[in-house]
C-alpha positions as CSV (number, residue, x, y, z in Angstrom):
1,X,-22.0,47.8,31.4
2,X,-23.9,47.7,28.2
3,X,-21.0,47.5,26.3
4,X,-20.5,44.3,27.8
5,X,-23.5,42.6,26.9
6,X,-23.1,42.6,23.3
7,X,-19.7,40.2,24.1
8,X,-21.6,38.1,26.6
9,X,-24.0,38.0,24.3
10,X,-21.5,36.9,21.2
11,X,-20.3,33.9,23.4
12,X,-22.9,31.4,22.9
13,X,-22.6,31.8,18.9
14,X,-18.8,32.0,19.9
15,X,-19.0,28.9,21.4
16,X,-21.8,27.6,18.6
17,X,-19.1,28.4,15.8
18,X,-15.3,26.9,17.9
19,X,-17.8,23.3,17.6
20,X,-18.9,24.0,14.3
21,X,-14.5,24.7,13.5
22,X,-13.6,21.7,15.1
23,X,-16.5,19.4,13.6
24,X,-15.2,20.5,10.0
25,X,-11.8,20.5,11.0
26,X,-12.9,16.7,11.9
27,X,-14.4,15.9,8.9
28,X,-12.1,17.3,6.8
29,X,-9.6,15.0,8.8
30,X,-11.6,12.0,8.2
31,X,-11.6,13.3,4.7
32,X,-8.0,13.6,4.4
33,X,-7.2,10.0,6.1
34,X,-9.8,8.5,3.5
35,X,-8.1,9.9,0.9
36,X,-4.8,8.8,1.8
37,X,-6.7,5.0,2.5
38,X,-7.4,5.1,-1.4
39,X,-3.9,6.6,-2.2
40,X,-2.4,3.8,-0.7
41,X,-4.5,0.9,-2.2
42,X,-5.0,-0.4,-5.7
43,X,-8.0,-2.0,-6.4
44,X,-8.0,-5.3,-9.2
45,X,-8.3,-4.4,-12.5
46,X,-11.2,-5.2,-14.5
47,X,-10.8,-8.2,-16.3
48,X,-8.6,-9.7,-13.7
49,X,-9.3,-12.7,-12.1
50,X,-8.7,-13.2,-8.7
51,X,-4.9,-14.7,-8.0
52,X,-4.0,-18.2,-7.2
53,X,-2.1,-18.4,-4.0
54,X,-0.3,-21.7,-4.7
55,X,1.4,-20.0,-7.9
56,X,1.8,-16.7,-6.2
57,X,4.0,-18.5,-3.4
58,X,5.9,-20.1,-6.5
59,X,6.5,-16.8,-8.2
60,X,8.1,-15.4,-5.1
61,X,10.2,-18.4,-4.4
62,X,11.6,-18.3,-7.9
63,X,14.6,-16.4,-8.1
64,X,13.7,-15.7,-12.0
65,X,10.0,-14.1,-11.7
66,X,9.7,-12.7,-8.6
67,X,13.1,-12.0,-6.5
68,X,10.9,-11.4,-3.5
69,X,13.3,-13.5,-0.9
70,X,16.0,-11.7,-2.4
71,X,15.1,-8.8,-0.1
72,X,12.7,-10.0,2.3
73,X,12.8,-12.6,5.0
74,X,9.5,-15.5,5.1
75,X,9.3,-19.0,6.9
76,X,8.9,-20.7,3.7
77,X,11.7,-21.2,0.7
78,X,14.9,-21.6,1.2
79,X,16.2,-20.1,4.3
80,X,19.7,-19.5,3.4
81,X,19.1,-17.3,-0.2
82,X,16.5,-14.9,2.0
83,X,17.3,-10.8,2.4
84,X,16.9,-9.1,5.5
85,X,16.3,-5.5,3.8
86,X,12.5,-5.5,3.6
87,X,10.0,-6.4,5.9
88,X,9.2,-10.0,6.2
89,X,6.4,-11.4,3.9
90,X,5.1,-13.3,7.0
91,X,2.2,-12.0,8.4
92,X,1.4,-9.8,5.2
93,X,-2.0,-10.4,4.9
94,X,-2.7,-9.5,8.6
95,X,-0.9,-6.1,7.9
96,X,-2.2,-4.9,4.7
97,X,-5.7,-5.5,2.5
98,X,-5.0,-7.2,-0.8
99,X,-5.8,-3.8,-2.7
100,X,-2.6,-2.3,-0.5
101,X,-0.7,-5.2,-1.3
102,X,-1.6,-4.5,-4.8
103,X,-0.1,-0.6,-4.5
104,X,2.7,-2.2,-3.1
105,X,3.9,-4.8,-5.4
106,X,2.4,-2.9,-8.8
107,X,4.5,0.5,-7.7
108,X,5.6,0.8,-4.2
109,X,7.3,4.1,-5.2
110,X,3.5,5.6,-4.8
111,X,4.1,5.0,-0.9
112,X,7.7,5.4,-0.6
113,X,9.3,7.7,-3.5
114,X,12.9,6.4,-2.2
115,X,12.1,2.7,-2.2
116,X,14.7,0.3,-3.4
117,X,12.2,-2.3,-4.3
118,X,11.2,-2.7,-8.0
119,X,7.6,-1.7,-9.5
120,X,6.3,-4.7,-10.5
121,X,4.0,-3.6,-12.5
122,X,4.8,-1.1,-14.2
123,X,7.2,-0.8,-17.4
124,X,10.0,1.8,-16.6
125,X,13.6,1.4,-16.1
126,X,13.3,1.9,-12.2
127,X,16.0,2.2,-10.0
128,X,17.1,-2.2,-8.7
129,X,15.3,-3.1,-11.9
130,X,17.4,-5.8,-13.8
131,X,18.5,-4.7,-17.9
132,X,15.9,-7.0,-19.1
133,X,12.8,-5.9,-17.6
134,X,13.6,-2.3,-19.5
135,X,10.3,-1.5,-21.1
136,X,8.0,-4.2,-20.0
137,X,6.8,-5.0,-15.7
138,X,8.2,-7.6,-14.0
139,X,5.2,-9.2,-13.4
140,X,1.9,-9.5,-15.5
141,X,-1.1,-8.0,-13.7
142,X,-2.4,-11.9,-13.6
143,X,0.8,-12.8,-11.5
144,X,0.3,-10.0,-9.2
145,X,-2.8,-11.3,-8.5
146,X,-1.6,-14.5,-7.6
147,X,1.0,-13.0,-5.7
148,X,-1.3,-11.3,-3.5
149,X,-3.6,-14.6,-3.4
150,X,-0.6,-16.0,-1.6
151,X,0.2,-12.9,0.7
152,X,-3.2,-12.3,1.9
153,X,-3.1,-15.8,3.2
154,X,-0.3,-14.9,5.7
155,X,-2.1,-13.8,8.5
């Protein structure tokens, strides 16, 4: 019977450390999801003023600056020259914070290796990335801005 003690004993401080695994296991979880929050976002650059939605709209309804509609659907622009391949840019701002929409447009390949859409915002010769933009982004970091400006507006 003594024998027994010692493990009845041990079951309290057991027990004691299974919680104090799990509450580490949870804050390392926390930990983990945080990290992949700040992974995901992007926030402004210094120096950056904040965008101007009215010329972000116009840069993604322009077929020569921002090709957005090429790809994805909206309810404004033309409705006959919009893509169905990416999600549609309606109700953007509800789904993502303007420093994700940031990550997204500046170099969605940081979310999605395999994406077909174009890094914005950075200058390499990306996969879908036209001849001309070889070098240099698509967009200046000021026009990203704006672009997001327009996006965080659709809620």
């Amino acid at each position: 019977m003594q024998d027994i003690w010692p493990r009845i004993g041990d079951a309290p401080r057991n027990g004691l450390r299974s919680l104090a695994g799990a509450l580490a296991c949870l804050a390392l979880t926390s930990t983990i999801h945080s990290a992949a929050q700040a992974h995901e976002s992007l926030p402004r650059p210094a120096g950056v003023t904040p965008g101007d939605a009215a010329r972000g709209q116009a840069i993604i309804i322009d077929r020569q600056a921002g090709f957005c509609l090429l790809c994805h659907p909206a309810s404004f622009g033309q409705e006959a020259s919009q893509g169905n391949l990416a999600p549609a840019l309606d109700g953007a701002g509800a789904r993502w914070s303007r420093d994700q929409l940031r990550l997204r447009i500046t170099d969605p390949r940081r979310i999605h290796a395999a994406t077909i859409m174009p890094p914005y915002g950075v200058a390499d010769a990306a996969p879908m990335t036209a001849p001309r933009f070889a070098g240099r982004p698509i967009l200046s970091t000021q026009q990203i801005e704006d672009v997001i400006a327009f996006l965080a507006e659709l809620k």
